[in-house]
Every structure is written in structure tokens, then in C-alpha cells.
VEXLUM-955647 format. One record per residue: residue in three letters; residue number from 1; x, y, z of N, C-alpha, C in turn. Coordinates in nm, 3 decimals. Layout:
BEGIN
ALA/NUM/X/Y/Z/X/Y/Z/X/Y/Z
...
***
This chain:
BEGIN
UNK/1/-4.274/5.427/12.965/-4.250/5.325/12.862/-4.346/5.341/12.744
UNK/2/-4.475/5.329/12.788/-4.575/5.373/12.672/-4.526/5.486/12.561
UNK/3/-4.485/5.633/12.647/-4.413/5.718/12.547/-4.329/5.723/12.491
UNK/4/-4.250/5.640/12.571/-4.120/5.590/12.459/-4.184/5.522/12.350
UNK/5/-4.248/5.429/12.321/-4.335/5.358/12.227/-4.350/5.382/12.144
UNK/6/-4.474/5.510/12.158/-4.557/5.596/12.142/-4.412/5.640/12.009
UNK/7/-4.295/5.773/12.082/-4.206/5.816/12.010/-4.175/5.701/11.903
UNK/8/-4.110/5.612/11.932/-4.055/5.528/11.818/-4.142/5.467/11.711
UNK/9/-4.232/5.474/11.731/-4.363/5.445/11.639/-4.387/5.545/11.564
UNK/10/-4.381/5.698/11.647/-4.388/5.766/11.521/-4.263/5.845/11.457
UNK/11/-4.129/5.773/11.541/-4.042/5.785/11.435/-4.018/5.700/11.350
UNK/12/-4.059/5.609/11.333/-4.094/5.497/11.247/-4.137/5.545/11.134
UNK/13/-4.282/5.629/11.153/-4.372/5.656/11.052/-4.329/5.788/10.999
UNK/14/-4.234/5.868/11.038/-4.191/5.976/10.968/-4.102/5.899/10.851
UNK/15/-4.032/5.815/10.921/-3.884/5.811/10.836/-3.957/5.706/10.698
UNK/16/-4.069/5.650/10.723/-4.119/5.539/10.641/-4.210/5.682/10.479
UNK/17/-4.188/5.780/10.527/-4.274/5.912/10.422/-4.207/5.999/10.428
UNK/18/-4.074/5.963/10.453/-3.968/6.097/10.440/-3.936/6.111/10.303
UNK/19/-3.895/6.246/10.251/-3.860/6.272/10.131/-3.798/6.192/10.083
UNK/20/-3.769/6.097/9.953/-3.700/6.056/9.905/-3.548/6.179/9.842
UNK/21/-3.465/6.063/9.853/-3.323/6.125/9.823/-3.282/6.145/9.633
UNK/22/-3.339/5.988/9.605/-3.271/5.942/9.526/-3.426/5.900/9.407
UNK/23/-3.463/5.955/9.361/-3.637/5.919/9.309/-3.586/5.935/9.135
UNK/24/-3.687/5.801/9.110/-3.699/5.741/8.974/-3.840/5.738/8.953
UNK/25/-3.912/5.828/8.812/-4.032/5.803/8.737/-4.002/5.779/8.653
UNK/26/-4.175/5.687/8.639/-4.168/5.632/8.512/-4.327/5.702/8.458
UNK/27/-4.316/5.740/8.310/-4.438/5.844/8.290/-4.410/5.960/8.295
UNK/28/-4.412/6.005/8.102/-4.395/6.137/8.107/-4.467/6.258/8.191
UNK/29/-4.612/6.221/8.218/-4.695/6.327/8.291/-4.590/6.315/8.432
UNK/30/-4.612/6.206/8.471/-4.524/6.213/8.606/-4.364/6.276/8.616
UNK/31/-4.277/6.261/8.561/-4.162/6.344/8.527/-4.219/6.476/8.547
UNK/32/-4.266/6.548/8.466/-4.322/6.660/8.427/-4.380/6.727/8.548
UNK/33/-4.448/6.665/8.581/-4.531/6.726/8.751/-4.418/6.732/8.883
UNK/34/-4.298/6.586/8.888/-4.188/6.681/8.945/-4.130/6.782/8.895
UNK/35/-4.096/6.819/8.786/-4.049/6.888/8.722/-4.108/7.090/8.780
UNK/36/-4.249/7.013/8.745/-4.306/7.159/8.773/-4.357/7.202/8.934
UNK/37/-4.337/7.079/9.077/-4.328/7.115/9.148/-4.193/7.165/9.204
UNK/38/-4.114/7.179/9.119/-3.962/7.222/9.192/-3.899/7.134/9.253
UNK/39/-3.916/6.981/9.226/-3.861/6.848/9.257/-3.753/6.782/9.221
UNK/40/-3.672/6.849/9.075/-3.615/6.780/8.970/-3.480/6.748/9.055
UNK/41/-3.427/6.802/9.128/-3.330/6.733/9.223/-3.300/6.609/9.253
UNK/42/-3.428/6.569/9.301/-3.450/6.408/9.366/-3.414/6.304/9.274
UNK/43/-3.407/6.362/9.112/-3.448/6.280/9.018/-3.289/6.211/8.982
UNK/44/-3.283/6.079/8.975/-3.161/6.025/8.926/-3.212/5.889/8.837
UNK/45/-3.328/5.879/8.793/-3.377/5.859/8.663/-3.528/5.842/8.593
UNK/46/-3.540/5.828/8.451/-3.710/5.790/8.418/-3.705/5.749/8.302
UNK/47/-3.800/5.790/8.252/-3.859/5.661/8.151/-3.806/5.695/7.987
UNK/48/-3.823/5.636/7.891/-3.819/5.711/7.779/-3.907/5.834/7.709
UNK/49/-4.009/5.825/7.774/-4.147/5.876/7.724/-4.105/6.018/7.824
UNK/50/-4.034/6.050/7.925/-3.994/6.117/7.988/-3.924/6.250/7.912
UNK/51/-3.923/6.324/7.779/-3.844/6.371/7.752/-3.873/6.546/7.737
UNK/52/-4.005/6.576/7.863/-3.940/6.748/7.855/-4.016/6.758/8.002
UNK/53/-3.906/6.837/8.075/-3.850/6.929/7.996/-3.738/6.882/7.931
UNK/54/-3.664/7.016/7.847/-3.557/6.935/7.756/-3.442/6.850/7.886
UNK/55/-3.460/6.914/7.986/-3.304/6.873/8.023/-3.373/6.757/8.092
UNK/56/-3.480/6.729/8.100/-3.531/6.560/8.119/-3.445/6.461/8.039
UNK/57/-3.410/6.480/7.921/-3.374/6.426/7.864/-3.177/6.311/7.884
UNK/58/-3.139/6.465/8.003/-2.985/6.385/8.039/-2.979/6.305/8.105
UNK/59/-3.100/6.271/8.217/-3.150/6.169/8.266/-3.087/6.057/8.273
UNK/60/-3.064/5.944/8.332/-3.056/5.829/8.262/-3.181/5.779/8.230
UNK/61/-3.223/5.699/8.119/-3.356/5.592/8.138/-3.375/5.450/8.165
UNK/62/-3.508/5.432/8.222/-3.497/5.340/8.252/-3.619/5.231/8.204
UNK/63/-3.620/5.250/8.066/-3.680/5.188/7.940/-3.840/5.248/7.948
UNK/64/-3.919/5.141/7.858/-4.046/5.202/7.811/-4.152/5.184/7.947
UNK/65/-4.234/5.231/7.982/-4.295/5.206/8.075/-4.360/5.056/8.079
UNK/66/-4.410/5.035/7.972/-4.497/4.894/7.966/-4.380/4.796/8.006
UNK/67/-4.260/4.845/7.950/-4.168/4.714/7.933/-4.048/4.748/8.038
UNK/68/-4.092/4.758/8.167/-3.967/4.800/8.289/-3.846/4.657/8.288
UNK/69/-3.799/4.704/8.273/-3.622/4.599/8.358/-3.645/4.629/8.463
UNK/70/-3.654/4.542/8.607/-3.602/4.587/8.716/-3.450/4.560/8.724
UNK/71/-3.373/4.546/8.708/-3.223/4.570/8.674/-3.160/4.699/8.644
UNK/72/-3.264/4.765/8.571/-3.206/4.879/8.510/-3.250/5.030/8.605
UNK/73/-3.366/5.022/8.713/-3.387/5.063/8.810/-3.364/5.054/8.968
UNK/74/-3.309/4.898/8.959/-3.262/4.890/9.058/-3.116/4.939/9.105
UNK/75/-3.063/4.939/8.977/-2.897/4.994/8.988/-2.918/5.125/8.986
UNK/76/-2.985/5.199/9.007/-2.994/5.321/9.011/-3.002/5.356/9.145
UNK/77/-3.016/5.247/9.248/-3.055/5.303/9.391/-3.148/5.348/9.411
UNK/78/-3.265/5.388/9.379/-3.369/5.484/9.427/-3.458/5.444/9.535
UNK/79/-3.441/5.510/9.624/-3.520/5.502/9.738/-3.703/5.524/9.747
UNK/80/-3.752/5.567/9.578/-3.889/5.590/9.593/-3.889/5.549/9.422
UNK/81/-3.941/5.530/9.363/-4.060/5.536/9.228/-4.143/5.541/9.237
UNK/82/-4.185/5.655/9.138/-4.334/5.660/9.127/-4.352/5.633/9.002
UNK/83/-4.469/5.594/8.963/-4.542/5.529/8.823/-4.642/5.529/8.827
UNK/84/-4.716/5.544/8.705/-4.863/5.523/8.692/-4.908/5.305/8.674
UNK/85/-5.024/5.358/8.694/-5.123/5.212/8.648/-5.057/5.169/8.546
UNK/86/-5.007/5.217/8.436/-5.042/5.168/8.299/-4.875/5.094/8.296
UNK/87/-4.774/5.116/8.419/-4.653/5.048/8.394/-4.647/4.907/8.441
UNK/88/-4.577/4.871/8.353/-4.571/4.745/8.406/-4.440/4.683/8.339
UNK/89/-4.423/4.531/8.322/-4.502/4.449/8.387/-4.528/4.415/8.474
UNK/90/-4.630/4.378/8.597/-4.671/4.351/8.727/-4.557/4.285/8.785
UNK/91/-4.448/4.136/8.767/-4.330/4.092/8.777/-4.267/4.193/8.822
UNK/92/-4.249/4.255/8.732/-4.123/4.392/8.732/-4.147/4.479/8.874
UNK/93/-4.280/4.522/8.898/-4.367/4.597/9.014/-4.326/4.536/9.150
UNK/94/-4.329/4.407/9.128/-4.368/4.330/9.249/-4.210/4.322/9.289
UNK/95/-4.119/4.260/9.169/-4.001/4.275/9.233/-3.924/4.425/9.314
UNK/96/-3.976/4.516/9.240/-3.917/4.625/9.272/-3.971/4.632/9.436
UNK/97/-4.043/4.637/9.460/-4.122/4.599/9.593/-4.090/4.538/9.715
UNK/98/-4.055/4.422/9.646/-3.964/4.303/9.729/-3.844/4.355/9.779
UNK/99/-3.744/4.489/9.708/-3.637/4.477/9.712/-3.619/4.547/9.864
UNK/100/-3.737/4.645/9.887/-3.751/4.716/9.982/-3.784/4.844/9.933
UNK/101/-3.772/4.899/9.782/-3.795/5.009/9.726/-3.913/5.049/9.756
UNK/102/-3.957/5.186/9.776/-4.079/5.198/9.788/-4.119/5.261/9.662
UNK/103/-4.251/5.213/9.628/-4.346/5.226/9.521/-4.458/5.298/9.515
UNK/104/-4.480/5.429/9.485/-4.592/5.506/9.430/-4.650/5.463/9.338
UNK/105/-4.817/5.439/9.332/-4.855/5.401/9.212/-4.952/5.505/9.222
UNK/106/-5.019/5.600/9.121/-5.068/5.694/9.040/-5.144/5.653/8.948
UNK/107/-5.287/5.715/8.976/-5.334/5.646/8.829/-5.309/5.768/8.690
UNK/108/-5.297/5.685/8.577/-5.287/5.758/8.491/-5.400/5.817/8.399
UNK/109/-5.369/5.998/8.447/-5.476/6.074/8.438/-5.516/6.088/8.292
UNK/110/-5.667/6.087/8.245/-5.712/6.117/8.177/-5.832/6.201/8.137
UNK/111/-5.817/6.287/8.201/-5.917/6.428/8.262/-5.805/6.516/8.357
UNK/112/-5.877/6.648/8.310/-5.814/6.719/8.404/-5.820/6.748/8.555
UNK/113/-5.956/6.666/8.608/-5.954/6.662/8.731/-5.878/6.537/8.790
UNK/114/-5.825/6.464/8.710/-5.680/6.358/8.736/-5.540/6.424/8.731
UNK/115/-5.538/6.522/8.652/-5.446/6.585/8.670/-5.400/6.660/8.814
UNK/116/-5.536/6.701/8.838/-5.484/6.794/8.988/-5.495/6.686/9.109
UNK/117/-5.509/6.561/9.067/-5.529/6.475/9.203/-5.386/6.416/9.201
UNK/118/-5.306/6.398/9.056/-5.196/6.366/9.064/-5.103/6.426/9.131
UNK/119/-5.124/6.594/9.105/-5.035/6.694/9.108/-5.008/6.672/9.277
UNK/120/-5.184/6.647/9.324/-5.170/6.651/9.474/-5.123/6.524/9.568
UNK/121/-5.134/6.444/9.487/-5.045/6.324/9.560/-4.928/6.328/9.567
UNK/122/-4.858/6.325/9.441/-4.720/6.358/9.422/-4.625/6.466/9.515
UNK/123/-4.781/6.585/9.531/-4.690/6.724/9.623/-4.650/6.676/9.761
UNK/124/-4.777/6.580/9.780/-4.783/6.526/9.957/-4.659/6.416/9.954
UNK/125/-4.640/6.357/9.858/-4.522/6.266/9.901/-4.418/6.287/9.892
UNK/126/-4.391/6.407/9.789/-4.245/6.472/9.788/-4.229/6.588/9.884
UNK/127/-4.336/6.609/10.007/-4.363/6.713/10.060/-4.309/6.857/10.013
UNK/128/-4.394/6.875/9.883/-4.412/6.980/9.815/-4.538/7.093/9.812
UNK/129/-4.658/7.040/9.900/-4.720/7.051/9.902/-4.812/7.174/9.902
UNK/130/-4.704/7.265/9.923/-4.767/7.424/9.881/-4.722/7.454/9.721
UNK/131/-4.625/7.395/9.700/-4.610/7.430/9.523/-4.680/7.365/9.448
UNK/132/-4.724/7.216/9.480/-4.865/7.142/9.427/-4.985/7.242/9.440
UNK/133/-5.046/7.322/9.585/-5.128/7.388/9.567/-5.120/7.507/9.487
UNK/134/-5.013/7.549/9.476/-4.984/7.692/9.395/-5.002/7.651/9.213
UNK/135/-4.999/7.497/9.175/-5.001/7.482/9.078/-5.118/7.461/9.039
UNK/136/-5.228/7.401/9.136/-5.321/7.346/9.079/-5.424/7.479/9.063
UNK/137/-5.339/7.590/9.140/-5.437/7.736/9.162/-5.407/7.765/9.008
UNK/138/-5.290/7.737/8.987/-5.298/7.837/8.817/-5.303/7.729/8.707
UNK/139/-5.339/7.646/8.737/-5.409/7.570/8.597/-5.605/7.564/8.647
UNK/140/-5.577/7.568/8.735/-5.773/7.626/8.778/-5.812/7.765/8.640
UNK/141/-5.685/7.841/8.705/-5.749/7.947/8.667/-5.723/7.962/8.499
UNK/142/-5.634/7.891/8.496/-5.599/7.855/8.309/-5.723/7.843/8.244
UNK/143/-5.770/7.701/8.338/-5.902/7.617/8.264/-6.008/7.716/8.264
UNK/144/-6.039/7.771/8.374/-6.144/7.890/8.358/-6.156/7.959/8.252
UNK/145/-6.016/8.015/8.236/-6.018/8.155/8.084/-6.046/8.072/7.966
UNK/146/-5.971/7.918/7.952/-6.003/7.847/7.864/-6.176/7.856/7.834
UNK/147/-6.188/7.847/7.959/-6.326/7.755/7.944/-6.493/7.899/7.878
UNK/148/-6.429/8.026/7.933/-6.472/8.143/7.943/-6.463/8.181/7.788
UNK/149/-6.348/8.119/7.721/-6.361/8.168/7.554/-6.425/8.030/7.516
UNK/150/-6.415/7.960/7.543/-6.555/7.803/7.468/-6.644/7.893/7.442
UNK/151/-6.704/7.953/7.533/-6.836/8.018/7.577/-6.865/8.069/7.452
UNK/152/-6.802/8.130/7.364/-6.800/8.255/7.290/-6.810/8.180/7.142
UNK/153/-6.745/8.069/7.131/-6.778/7.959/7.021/-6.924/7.917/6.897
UNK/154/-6.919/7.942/6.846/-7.075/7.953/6.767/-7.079/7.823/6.818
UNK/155/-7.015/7.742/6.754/-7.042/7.602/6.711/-6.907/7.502/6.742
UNK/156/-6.924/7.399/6.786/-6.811/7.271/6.813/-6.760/7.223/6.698
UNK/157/-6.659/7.230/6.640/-6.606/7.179/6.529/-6.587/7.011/6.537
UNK/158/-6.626/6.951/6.499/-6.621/6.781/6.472/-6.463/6.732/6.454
UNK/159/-6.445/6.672/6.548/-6.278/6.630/6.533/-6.280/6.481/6.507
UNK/160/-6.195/6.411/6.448/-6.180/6.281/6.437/-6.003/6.245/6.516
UNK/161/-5.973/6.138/6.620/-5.857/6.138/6.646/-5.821/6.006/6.610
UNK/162/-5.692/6.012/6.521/-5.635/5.874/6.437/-5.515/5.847/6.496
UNK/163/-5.511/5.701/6.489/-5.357/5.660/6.515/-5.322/5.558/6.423
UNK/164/-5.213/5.548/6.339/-5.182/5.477/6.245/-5.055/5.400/6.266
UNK/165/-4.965/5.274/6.269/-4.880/5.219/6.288/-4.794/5.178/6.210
UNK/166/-4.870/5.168/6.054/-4.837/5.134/5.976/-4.947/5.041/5.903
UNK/167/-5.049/4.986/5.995/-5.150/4.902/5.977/-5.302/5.010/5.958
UNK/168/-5.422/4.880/5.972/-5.502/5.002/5.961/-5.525/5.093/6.065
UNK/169/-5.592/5.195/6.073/-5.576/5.325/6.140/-5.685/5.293/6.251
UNK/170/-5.634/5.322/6.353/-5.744/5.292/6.504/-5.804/5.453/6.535
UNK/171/-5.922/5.469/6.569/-5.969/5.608/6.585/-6.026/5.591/6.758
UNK/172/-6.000/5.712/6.829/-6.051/5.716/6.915/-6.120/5.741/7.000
UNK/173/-6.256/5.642/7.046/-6.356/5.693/7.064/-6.417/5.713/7.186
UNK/174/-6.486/5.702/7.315/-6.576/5.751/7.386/-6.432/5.691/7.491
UNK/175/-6.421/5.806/7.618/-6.343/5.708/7.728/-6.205/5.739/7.701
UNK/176/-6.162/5.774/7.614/-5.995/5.759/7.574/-5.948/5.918/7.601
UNK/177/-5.844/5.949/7.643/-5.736/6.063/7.658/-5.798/6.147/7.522
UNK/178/-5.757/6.093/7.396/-5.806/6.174/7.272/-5.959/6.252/7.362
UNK/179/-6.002/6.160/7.342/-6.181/6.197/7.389/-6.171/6.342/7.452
UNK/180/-6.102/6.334/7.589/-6.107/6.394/7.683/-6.071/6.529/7.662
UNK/181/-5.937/6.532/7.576/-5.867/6.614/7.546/-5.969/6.729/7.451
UNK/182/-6.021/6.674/7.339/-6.097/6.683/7.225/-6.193/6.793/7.302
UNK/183/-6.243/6.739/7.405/-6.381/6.813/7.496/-6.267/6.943/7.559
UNK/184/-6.185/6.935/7.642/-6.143/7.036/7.672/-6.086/7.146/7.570
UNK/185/-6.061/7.141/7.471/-6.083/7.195/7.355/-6.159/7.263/7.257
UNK/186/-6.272/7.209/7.359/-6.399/7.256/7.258/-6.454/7.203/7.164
UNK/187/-6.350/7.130/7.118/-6.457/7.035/7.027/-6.524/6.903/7.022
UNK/188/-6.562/6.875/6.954/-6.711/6.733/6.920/-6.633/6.627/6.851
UNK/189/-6.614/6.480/6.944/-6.506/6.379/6.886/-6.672/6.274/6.822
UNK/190/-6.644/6.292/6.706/-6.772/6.250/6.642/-6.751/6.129/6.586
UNK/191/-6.664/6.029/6.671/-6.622/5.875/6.678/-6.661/5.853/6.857
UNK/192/-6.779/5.868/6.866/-6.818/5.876/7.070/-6.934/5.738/7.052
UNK/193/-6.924/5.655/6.922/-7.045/5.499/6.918/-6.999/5.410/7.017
UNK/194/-6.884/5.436/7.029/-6.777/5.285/7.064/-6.656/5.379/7.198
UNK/195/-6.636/5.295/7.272/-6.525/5.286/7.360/-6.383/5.260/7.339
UNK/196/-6.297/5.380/7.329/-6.210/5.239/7.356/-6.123/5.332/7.184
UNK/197/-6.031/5.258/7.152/-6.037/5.281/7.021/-6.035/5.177/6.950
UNK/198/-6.048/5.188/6.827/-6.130/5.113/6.665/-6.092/5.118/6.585
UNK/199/-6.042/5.008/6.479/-5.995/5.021/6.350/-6.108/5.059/6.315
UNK/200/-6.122/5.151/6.180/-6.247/5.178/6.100/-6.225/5.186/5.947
UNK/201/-6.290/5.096/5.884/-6.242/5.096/5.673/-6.271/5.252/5.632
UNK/202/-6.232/5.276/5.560/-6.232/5.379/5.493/-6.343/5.430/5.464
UNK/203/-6.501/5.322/5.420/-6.635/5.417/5.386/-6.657/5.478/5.535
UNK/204/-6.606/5.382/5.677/-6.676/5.462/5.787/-6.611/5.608/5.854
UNK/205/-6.466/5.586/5.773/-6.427/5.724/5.801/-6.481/5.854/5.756
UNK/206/-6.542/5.815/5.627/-6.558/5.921/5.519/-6.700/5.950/5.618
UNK/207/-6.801/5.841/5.638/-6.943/5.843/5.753/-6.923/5.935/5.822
UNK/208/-6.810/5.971/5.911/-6.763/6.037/6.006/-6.797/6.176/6.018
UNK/209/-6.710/6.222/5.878/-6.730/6.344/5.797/-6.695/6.463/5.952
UNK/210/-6.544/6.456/5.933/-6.516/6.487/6.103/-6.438/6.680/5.989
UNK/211/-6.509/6.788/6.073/-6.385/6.935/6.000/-6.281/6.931/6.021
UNK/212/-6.203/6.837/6.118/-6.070/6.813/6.177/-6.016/6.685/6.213
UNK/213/-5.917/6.604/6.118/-5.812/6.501/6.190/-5.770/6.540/6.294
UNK/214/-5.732/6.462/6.338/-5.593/6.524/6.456/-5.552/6.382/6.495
UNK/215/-5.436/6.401/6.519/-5.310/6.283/6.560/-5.191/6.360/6.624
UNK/216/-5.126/6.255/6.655/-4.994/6.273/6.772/-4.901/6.222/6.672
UNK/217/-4.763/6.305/6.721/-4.659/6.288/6.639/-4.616/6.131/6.646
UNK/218/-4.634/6.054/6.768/-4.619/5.917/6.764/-4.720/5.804/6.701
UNK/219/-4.809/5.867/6.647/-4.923/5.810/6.636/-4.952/5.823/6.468
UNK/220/-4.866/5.858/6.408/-4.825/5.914/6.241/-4.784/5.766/6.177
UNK/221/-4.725/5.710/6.253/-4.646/5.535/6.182/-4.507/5.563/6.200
UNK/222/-4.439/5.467/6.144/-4.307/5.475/6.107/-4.289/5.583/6.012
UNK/223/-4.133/5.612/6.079/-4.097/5.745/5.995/-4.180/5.900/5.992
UNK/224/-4.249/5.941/6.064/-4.316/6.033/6.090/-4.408/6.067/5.938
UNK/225/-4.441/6.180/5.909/-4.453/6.200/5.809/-4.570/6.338/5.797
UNK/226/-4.618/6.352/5.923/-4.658/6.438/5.947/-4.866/6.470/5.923
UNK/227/-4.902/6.596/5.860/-5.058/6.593/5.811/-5.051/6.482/5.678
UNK/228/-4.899/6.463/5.626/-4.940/6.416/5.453/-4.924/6.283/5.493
UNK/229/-4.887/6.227/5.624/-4.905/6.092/5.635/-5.047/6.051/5.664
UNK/230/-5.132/6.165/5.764/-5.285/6.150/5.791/-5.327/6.111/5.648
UNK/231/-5.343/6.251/5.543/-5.411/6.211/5.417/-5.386/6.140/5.346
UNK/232/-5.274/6.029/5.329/-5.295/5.949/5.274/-5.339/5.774/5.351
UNK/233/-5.381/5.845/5.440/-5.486/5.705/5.518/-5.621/5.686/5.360
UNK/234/-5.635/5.583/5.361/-5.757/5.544/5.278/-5.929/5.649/5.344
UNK/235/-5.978/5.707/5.255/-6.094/5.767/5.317/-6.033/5.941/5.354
UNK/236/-5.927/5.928/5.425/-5.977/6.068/5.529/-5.957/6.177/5.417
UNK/237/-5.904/6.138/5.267/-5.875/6.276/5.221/-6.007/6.360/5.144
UNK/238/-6.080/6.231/5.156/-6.245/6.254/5.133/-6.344/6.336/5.216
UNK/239/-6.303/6.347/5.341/-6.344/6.438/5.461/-6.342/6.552/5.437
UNK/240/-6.444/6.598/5.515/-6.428/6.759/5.492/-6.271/6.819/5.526
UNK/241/-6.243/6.720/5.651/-6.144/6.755/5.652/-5.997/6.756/5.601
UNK/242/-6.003/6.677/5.530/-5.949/6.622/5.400/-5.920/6.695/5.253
UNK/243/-6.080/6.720/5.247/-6.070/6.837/5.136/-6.030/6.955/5.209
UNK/244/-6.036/7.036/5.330/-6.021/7.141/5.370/-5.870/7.127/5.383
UNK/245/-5.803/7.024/5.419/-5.668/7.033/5.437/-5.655/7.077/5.618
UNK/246/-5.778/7.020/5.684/-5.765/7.056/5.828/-5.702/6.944/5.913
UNK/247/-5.573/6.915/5.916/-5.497/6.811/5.997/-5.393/6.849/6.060
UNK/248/-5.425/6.838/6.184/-5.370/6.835/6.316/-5.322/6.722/6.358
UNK/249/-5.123/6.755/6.388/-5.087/6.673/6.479/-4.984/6.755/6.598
UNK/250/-5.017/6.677/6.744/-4.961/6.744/6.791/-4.855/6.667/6.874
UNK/251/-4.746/6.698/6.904/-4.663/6.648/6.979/-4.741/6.535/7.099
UNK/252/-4.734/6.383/7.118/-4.792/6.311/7.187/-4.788/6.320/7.341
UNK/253/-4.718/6.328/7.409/-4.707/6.440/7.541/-4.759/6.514/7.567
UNK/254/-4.765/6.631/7.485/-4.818/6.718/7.502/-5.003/6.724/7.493
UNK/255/-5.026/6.674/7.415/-5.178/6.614/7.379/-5.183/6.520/7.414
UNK/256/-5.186/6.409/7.448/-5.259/6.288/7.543/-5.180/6.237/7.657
UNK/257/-5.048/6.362/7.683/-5.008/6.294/7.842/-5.083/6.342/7.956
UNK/258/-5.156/6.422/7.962/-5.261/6.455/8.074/-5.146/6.503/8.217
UNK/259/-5.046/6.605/8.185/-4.993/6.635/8.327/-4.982/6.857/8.318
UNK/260/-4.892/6.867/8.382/-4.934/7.019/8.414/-4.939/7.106/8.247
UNK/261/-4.898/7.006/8.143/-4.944/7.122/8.029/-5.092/7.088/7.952
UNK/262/-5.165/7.054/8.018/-5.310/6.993/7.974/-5.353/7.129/7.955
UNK/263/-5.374/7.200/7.993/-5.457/7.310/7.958/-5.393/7.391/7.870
UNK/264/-5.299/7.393/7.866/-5.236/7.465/7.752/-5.199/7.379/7.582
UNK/265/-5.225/7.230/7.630/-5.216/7.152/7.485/-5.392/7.195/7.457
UNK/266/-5.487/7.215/7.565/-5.621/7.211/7.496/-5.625/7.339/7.398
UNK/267/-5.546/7.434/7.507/-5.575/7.603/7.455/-5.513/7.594/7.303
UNK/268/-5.427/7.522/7.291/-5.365/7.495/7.137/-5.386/7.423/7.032
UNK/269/-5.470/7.331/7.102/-5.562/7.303/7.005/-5.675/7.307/6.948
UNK/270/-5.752/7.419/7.047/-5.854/7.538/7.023/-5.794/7.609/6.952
UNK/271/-5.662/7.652/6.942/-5.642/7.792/6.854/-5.595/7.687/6.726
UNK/272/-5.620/7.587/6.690/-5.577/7.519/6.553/-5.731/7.492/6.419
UNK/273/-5.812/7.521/6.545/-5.921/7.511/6.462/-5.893/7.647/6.391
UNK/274/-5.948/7.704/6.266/-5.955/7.771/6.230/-6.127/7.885/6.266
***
């Protein structure tokens, strides 16, 4: 009797961490990391922010991460979601929860040693777990070569990272994805006073005196507009980087989503410095 027990208990606990059939993310890094463990099967929907690879895109979605419908995930059936911290709203979480769905929560990485803890959670629950290790072997060894030409660098080029809405421009400083990113890159985010990010007037931008803007294509305002939307922020065209005409933006995913192309948004934005 005990072994009978014994058995049903741990067929219990298999079937309770069995592969999902039917799996919904929310979070482009997360998409992306099934994507690149050879997972994309499972997938029958995600988020908006979800959109590469390209064919991420036929997807159905199932709105912005901050702002989940559970309606719009629940009709989807999915037997697992995964999501980072940063989704919400908690309501939305809790119901999904209630329904019986099971819920992965992930924190959302902002370093690259979050990246490979993601990669490795995700592998263990989609029991992927040798293509998680095979991945985290070749972004190891990415970061290395990355890290092997830093070496060779005279000097850290001073970056400033802006986000503009249309309002005044928030810069981002010590603690933030920009930050992080900035360092794996090689360069010096010379807005590191403050946490967090910061509106800043125009004399403290010019203070800054950063050789490089840089911004995300979402992070430009309404209507995109590209480096000529950076320079005409009040102040930055006064910058060295400004006068040099050194402004960087890069696709927002790709630069502050922190999932398997982190080392290759850094390597690209090492090769933007001049």
C-alpha cells in the first residue's frame, strides 16, 4: 500500500511539471529564449512587445505586458504562462492562477548573468534543458571574445542613455537595463549620481558632456524620428556628442530586453562607437 502511495504521489508530481502543450509568454526576452531553445511549438500566444523572431509576430497577442486581460489569455487555453516580474496587473496574475493555469514567474533580467538564469529556468520547465545548456555555452563564450576586445580599448567612451515621450527627456542612470547594457559595451554611462531614471533640464545635460547619446527606437517619442529626434532635445546638441553628431539608437529589444541577443546588442553597440 505504501508503494502504491509512494507511485501516485509521484505520478502526481510528474504530471504537475510536465511539458506544457499549449504555452503563452508574456515578455519579449521571454518569447525569444523559447524561441532560441527550440520551443516555438508550444507557443499559441504572447505579448505585443513579443515581436522577433519575425514569425513571432503571427502569434496571436495577448496585449501589453503591464496591462494583461485575463480574458484574452484565458481563451487561448494555455496550460502554462510564463512572465516576468514586471507583468501585471497582480488582479490579472492572481486570476489567471485561480483558473488552474499554471504560472511561471521570471524575474526580468537585467544583467547578463540574469540572462543565463532565465535561459536556465525556462530550459528546466520546458524540459529543454540540454539546449538551455548548449545556449548558455555559446553566449559564455560570445561574452568572453566580447569581453577579450574591451581589453584592447584605450579608453571608455562616455555614453548618455535618453528616453523622450514627448515630454521632458528621462536619462538613465545607476541600476537600470541602459546602465547595464552601456557596461557590457564598454562604455562609461556618465549619468551613474542617481538611480533609477531622471528627467534632467538641459544645462545638466550639456554638465554631462556624454561622446555618445544613445536611445531605443521606442524611446524616440511619438512618431519615431530617429538621431534628429535625439538632437533636437533641448541641450544635447551642445554635447560633444551633439556637435560630433554621435547618436545612437537602437532597436528597444534588442538593447534593453536582456534575453539570448544581449551579447550581440552589446557587441553592436561597441562597434557604433567610432
Amino acid at each position: 500500500m505504501k508503494r502504491q502511495l509512494l507511485s501516485v504521489l509521484a505520478l502526481a508530481a510528474w504530471t504537475a511539471h510536465a511539458v506544457p502543450e499549449r504555452l503563452v509568454v508574456v515578455g519579449g526576452a521571454v518569447n525569444e529564449i523559447v524561441y532560441a531553445l527550440g520551443a516555438e511549438d508550444l507557443l499559441v500566444g504572447n505579448c505585443v512587445s513579443s515581436y522577433y523572431p519575425p514569425e513571432a509576430l503571427k502569434l496571436p497577442k495577448v496585449g501589453y505586458q503591464r496591462m494583461l486581460p485575463a480574458e484574452g489569455i484565458i481563451s487561448l487555453n494555455p496550460d502554462l504562462v510564463i512572465l516576468t516580474d514586471k507583468a501585471g496587473p497582480p488582479a490579472v496574475i492572481q486570476q489567471l492562477e485561480s483558473t488552474g493555469v499554471e504560472v511561471l514567474k521570471v524575474p526580468a533580467a537585467e544583467s547578463f548573468e540574469g540572462v543565463l538564469e532565465t535561459i536556465q529556468t525556462i530550459g528546466a520547465q520546458l524540459e529543454r534543458t540540454e539546449q538551455a545548456d548548449a545556449l548558455i555555452a555559446r553566449l559564455t563564450a560570445e561574452k568572453a571574445a566580447l569581453d577579450a576586445e574591451l581589453e584592447n580599448q584605450e579608453a571608455a567612451p562616455k555614453v548618455l542613455f535618453i528616453l523622450t515621450h514627448g515630454g521632458a527627456p528621462s536619462v538613465g542612470g545607476a541600476g537600470t537595463a541602459a546602465d547595464a547594457m552601456i557596461a557590457l559595451s564598454g562604455g562609461e554611462n556618465v549619468a551613474t549620481a542617481f538611480s533609477g531614471y531622471k528627467p534632467l533640464s538641459p544645462e545638466e545635460l550639456i554638465e554631462l558632456a556624454p561622446d555618445y547619446v544613445l536611445s531605443s527606437t521606442s524611446g524616440v517619442g511619438p512618431g519615431g524620428g530617429g538621431s534628429d529626434a535625439i538632437l533636437k532635445i533641448p541641450g544635447v546638441a551642445l554635447t560633444p556628442a551633439g556637435k560630433n553628431d554621435q547618436i545612437i539608437v537602437m532597436d528597444s529589444l534588442l538593447l534593453l530586453g536582456f534575453g539570448p541577443r544581449t551579447v550581440e546588442a552589446a557587441a553592436q553597440l561597441h562597434n557604433a562607437y567610432d
